[in-house]
LOPASE-549996 format. One record per residue (C-alpha): y, x, z. Coordinates in steps of 0.5 Angstrom, whole numbers, padded with zeros to 4 digits, always signed. Layout:
N
YXZ;...
//
This chain:
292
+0219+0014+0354;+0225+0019+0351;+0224+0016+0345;+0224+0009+0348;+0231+0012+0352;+0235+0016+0346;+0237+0010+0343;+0241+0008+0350;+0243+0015+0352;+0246+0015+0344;+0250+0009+0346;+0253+0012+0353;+0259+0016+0351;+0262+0010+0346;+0260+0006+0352;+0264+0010+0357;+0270+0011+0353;+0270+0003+0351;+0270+0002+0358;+0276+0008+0360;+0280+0003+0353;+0278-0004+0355;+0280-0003+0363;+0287+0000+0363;+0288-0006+0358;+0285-0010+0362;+0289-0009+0368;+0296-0008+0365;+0295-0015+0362;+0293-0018+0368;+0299-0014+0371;+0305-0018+0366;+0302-0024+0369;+0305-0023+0376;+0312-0021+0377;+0311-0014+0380;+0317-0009+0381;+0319-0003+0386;+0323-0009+0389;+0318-0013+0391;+0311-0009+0392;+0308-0016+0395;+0308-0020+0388;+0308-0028+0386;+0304-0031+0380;+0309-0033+0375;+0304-0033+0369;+0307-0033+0362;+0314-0032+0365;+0315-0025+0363;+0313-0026+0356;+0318-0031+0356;+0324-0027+0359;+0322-0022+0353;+0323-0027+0348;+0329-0030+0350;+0332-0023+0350;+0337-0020+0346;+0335-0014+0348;+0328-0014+0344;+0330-0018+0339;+0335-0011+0338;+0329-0006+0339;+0324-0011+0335;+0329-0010+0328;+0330-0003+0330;+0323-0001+0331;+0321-0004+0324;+0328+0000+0321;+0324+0006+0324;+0317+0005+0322;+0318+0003+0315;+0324+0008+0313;+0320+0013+0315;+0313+0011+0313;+0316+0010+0306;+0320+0016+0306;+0313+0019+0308;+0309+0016+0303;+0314+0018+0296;+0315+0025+0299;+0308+0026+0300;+0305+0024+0293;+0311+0028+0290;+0308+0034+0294;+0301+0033+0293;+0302+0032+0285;+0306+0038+0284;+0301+0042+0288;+0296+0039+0284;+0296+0044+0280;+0293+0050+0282;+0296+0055+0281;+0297+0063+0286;+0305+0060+0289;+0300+0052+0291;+0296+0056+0295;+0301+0059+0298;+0305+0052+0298;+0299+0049+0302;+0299+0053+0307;+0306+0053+0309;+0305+0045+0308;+0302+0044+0315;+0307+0049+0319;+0310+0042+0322;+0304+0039+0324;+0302+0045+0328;+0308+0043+0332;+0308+0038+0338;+0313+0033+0336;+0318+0033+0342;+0318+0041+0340;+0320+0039+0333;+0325+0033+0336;+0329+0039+0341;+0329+0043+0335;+0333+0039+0331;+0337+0037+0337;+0340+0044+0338;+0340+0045+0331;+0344+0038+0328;+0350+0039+0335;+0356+0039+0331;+0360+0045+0333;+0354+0049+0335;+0348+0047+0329;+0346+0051+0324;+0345+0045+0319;+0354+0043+0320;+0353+0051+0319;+0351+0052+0313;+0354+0045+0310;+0361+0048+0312;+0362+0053+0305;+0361+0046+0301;+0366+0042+0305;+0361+0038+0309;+0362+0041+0317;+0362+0038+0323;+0358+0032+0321;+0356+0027+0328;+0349+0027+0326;+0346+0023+0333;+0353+0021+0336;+0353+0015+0331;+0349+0009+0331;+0346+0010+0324;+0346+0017+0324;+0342+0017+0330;+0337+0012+0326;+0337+0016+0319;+0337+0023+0323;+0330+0021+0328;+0327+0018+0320;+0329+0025+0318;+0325+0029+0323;+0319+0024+0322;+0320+0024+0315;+0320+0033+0316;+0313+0033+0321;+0310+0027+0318;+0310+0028+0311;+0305+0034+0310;+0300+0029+0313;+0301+0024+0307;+0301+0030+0303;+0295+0033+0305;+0292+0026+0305;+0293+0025+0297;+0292+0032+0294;+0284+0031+0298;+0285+0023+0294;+0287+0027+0288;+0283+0033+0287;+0277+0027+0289;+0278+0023+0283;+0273+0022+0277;+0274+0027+0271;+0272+0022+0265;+0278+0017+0265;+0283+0022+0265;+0278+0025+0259;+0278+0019+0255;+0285+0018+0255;+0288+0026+0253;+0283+0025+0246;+0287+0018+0246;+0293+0021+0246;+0295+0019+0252;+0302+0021+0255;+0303+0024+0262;+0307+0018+0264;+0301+0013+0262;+0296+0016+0264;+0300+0016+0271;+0301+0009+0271;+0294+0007+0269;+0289+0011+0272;+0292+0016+0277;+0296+0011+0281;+0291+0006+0281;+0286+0010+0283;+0290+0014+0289;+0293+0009+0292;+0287+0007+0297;+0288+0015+0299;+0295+0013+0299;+0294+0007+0303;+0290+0010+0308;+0296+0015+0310;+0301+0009+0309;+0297+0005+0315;+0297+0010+0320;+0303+0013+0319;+0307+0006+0319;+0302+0005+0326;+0305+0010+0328;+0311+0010+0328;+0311+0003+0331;+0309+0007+0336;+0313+0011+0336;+0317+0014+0342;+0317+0022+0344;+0321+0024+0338;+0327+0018+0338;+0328+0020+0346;+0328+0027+0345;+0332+0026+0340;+0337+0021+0342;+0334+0019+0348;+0336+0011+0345;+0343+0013+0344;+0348+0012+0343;+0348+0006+0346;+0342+0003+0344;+0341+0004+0337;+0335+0007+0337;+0332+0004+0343;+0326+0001+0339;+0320-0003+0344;+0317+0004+0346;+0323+0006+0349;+0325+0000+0352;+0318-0001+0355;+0319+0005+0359;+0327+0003+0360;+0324-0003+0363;+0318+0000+0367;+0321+0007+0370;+0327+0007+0370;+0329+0000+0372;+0322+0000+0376;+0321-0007+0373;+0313-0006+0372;+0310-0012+0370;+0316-0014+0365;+0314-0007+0362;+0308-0007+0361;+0309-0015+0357;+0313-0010+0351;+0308-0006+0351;+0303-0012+0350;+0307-0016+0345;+0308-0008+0341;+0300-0008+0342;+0300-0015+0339;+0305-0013+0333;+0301-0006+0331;+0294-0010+0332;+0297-0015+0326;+0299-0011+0322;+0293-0006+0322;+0289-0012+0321;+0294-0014+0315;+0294-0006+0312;+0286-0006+0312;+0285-0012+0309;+0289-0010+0304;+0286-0004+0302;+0279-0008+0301;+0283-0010+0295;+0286-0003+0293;+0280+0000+0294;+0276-0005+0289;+0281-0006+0283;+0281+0004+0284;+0273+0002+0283;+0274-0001+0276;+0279+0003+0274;+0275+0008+0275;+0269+0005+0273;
//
């Protein structure tokens, strides 16, 4: 009877978690069909009605190019500064066991801590960065109090907690990659610069790849670091489509409508995981013969 059972008791957990995924979901999704608000607490059936009214406004359309400017400025800022990382730490040495440790300081911190910590340290007057920029006649920048400054600074503190994840992930890629291939080519008389071109990217990039997926979903996603940074501002230059779900559900009380950003945000995450993925499929067999 309990080897009979084992098999079913092993599934439960991922079943239970399954559910506890799928039945928010669910719900939510079942809650855009309806026009449900603080307003009205008794709502009417309006089907796809809010999808609609999503669309229609400028409002997304605004937060959608945002939201994309965000994610691929900070997932590709990411990526270039993580491999560079990695591959200077890839030589072991005394001072990249020590690099290594220091590397993953930011990730110990939450990402809203860090976000407050870079607002106090860029205000114009009082931060220490206009502070230490003043000698070189830079002071006195508006680092959040202008629609691109506020955009490249909340790239800048992804970019500075975010990177050592990339980082770690392709020094792991680096460290695990055959022996033979980079042999050959130092008998050959092969340049660094080759040797980089042909057989160490070729064979990192599905490591590469793998941090570009979830760094680029995740900044999708991303909400925490933007709203303490600049809470959307100014204006709503930094409103991308978490923060304009939880305008649209909290602060204007408008669920139903809400929780349809948030659904369209799922649906846009989903496909391009789905794109990523398969393309990696690829990566990971063109590094097999390379390696080969």
């Amino acid at each position: 009877m309990r080897r009979t059972l084992r098999p079913y008791l092993l599934v439960v957990p991922a079943l239970l978690l399954t559910c506890g995924i799928l039945y928010p979901f669910g719900l939510g999704l079942y809650y855009t069909l309806f026009d449900f608000s603080a307003a009205k607490p008794q709502p009417d059936l309006v089907r796809w009605e809010n999808y609609r009214a999503v669309f229609t406004q400028d409002a997304f359309w605004n937060s959608a190019w945002v939201t994309v400017l965000y994610a691929v400025g900070a997932a590709g800022a990411e990526t270039v500064l993580g491999v560079s990382v990695a591959l200077l730490l890839h030589r072991s040495s005394r001072v990249g066991r020590i690099l290594e440790k220091i590397l993953i300081l930011p990730l110990m911190i939450a990402p809203v801590i860090a976000a407050i910590i870079w607002k106090l340290m860029l205000q114009p007057s009082v931060g220490v960065v206009n502070h230490l920029l003043e000698p070189f006649g830079l002071g006195g920048v508006q680092w959040t109090d202008t629609p691109t400054g506020a955009l490249l600074s909340s790239i800048a503190v992804d970019v500075w907690v975010y990177t050592p994840f990339v980082a770690i992930l392709a020094l792991a890629g680096l460290r695990s990659l055959p022996a033979s291939p980079f042999e050959a080519a130092a008998v050959d008389g092969a340049g660094w610069w080759y040797t980089f071109r042909r057989l160490t990217l070729p064979m990192l990039w599905p490591y590469v790849l793998v941090a570009v997926i979830f760094r680029f979903m995740d900044s999708l996603k991303v909400f925490d670091i933007i709203y303490a940074l600049t809470e959307g501002g100014p204006g709503d230059s930094t409103v991308v489509l978490q923060i304009r779900a939880y305008l649209e559900a909290i602060r204007f009380q408008r669920y139903s409508f809400g929780i349809s950003y948030t659904i369209v945000l799922w649906a846009v995450v989903y496909l391009a995981a789905t794109v990523l993925v398969r393309h990696l499929g690829r990566i990971q067999r063109k590094a097999a013969e390379v390696s080969g």
